[in-house]
C-alpha positions in Angstrom: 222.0 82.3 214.5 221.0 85.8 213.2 218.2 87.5 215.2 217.9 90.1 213.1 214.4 91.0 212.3 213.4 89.6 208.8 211.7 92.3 206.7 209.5 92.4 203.1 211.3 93.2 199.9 209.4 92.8 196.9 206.2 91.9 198.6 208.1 88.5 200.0 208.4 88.8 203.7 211.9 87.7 205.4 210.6 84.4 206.9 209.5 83.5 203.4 212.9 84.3 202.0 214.4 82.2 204.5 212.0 79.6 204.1 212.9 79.2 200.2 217.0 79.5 201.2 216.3 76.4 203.7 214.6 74.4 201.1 217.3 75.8 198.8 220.0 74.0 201.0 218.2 70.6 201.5 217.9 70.0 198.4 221.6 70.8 197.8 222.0 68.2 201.0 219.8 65.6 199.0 222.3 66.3 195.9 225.5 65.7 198.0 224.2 63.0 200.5 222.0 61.1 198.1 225.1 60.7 195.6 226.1 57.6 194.0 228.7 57.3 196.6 227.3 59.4 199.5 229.4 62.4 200.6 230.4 61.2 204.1 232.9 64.3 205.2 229.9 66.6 204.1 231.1 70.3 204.7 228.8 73.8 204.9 231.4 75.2 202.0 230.7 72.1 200.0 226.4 72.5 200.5 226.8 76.5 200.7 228.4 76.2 196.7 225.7 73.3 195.9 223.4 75.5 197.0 224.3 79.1 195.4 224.4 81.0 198.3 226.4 82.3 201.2 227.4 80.6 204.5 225.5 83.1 206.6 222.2 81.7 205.2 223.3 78.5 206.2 223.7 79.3 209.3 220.5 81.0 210.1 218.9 77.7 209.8 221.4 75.1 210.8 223.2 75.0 214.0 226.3 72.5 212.2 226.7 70.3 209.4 225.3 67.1 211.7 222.3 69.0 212.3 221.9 69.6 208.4 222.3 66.6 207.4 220.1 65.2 210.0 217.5 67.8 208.6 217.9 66.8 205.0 217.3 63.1 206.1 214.0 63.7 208.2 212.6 65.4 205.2 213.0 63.1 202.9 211.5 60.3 205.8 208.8 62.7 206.3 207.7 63.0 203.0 208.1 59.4 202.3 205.6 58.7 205.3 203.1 61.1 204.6 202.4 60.1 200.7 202.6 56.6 201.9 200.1 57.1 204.2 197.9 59.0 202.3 197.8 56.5 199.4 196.7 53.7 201.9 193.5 55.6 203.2 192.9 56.6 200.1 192.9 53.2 199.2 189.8 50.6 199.2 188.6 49.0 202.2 190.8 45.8 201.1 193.9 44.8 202.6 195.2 43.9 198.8 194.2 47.4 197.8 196.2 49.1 200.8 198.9 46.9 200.3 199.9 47.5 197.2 198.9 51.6 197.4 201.3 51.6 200.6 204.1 49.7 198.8 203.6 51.1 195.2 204.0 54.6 196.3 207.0 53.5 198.8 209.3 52.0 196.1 208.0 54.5 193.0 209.2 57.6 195.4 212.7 56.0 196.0 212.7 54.8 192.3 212.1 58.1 190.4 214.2 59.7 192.7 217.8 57.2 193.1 219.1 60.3 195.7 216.0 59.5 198.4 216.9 56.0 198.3 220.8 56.0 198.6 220.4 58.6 201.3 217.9 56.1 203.5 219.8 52.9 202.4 223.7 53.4 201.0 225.9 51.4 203.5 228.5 54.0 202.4 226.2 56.5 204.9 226.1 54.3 208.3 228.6 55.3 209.9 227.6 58.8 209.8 225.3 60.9 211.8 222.9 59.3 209.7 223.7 55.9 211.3 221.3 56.1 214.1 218.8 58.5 212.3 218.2 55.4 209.9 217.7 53.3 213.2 214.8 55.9 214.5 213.1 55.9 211.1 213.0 52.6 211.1 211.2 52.5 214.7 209.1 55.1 213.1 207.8 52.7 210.0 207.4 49.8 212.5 205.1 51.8 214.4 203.5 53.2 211.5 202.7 49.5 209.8 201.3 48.6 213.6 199.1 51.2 213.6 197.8 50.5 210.4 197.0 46.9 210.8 195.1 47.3 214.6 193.3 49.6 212.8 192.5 47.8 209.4 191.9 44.5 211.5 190.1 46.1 214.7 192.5 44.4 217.0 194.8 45.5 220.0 198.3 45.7 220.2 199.9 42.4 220.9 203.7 41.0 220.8 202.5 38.8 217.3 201.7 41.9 215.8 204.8 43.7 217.1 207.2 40.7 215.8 205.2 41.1 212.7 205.9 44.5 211.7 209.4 44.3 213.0 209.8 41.4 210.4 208.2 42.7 207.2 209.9 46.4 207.8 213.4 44.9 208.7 212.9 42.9 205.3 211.4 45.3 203.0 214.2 47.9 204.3 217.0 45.1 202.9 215.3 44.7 200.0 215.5 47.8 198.9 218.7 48.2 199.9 219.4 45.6 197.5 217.1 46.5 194.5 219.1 49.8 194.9 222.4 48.8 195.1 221.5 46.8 192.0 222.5 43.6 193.9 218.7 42.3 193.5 218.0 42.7 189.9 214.1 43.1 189.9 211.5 45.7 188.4 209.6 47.8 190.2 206.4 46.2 189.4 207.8 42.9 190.7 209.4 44.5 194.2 205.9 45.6 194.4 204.3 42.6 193.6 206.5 40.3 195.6 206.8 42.3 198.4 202.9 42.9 198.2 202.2 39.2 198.5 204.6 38.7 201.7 203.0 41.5 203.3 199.2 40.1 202.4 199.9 36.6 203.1 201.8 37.1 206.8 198.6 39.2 207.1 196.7 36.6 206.5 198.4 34.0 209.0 198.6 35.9 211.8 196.2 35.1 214.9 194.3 38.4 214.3 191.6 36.9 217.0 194.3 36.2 219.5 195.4 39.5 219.0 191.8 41.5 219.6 192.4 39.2 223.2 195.2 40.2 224.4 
C-alpha cells in the first residue's frame, strides 16, 4: 500500500480524497456483489472500471479482492445494525413498538435497496469469501437481539433466551432469503407484520422470570 504522504489540493486534504475513492469502490462492490446473480469471480479490473478509477487507488485501501469484498459486506451489515438499532430506542417503551421499528426498518433497508439484500442472502454468494462473513453476522444479530431483550425485560442471560434469539434470527434470515428470492410472495407490510407477531408472541411465552434467576 502507498505510504506516500497524502496532501491538500483544492482545499480537500489527501485522506479526504481517499476517503471518497474508498466509498467510491464499495459502492461499485455493492453494484457487482449485490447483482441479480452475484459476481462470484469478482476481479479489482472488473470493481476498478465499476468504479471509474485506476487500480492504484484500489490498492491503497484494499490489500486483495477477498479483503474488498469482505469490506463491502461489513458495511452494508454495519449500516443495517446501526439504523436498526437506532429505530428500536427511538421507539416507545413497548415491546410492540420496538418490534415492529426494529423489523420495519430491517426489511425497508433491504427492500428499497434489492443489492443489500442479495449480497447478505443470494445462495449464489456462499461459497465465497462471503460464506463465513454471513455466518459472523449472523452471530452478530443473535447477540444484538439478546442484548436487546435482557435489557427491555430486565433479565439475565440464560440458555432460553439464547435458544430464543438463535431461533427468531435463524428464521427471519430465511425468510428473507425467500421474500427476496421471490420464492415467498408477501408485501413488505405483511413480512413485517408477520414476522412482528412471531417475534412478540415467543416474547411473550418465554419464562422471562426464570430467566432474571438464572
Amino acid at each position: 500500500m502507498d505510504s506516500t504522504p497524502l496532501r491538500t489540493y483544492g482545499g480537500v486534504t489527501g485522506s479526504d480524497r481517499q476517503a471518497e475513492r474508498r466509498a467510491q469502490l464499495i459502492e461499485a462492490g455493492l453494484e457487482l456483489l449485490g447483482a441479480r446473480d452475484g459476481e462470484q469471480n469478482l476481479s479489482v479490473r472488473g470493481v476498478c472500471r465499476q468504479a471509474g478509477l485506476a487500480a492504484r487507488y484500489f490498492y491503497e485501501s484494499f490489500p486483495d479482492r477477498d479483503a474488498f469484498a469482505v469490506a463491502v459486506y461489513d458495511h452494508v451489515v454495519e449500516n443495517i445494525a446501526a439504523t436498526t438499532l437506532e429505530a428500536v430506542n427511538a421507539a416507545p417503551r413497548d415491546a410492540r413498538a420496538k418490534i415492529r421499528a426494529g423489523l420495519g426498518t430491517l426489511v425497508r433497508t433491504v427492500a428499497e435497496d434489492p443489492r443489500r439484500g442479495r449480497l447478505l442472502f443470494s445462495p449464489a454468494l456462499s461459497g465465497t469469501v462471503l460464506g463465513e462473513r454471513r455466518v459472523e453476522s449472523t452471530r452478530l444479530f443473535v447477540r444484538l437481539l439478546g442484548l436487546q431483550a435482557r435489557e427491555f425485560y430486565g433479565v439475565h442471560t440464560s440458555t432460553q433466551i439464547e435458544i430464543t434469539a438463535e431461533l427468531l434470527v435463524g428464521g427471519l434470515a430465511q425468510t428473507l432469503t425467500s421474500w427476496l428470492d421471490g420464492t415467498l410472495s408477501a408485501s413488505q407490510e405483511e413480512i413485517v407484520e408477520y414476522c412482528g407477531e412471531i417475534f412478540r408472541t415467543v416474547a411473550e411465552h418465554t419464562d422471562l422470570d426464570a430467566s432474571a434467576a438464572d
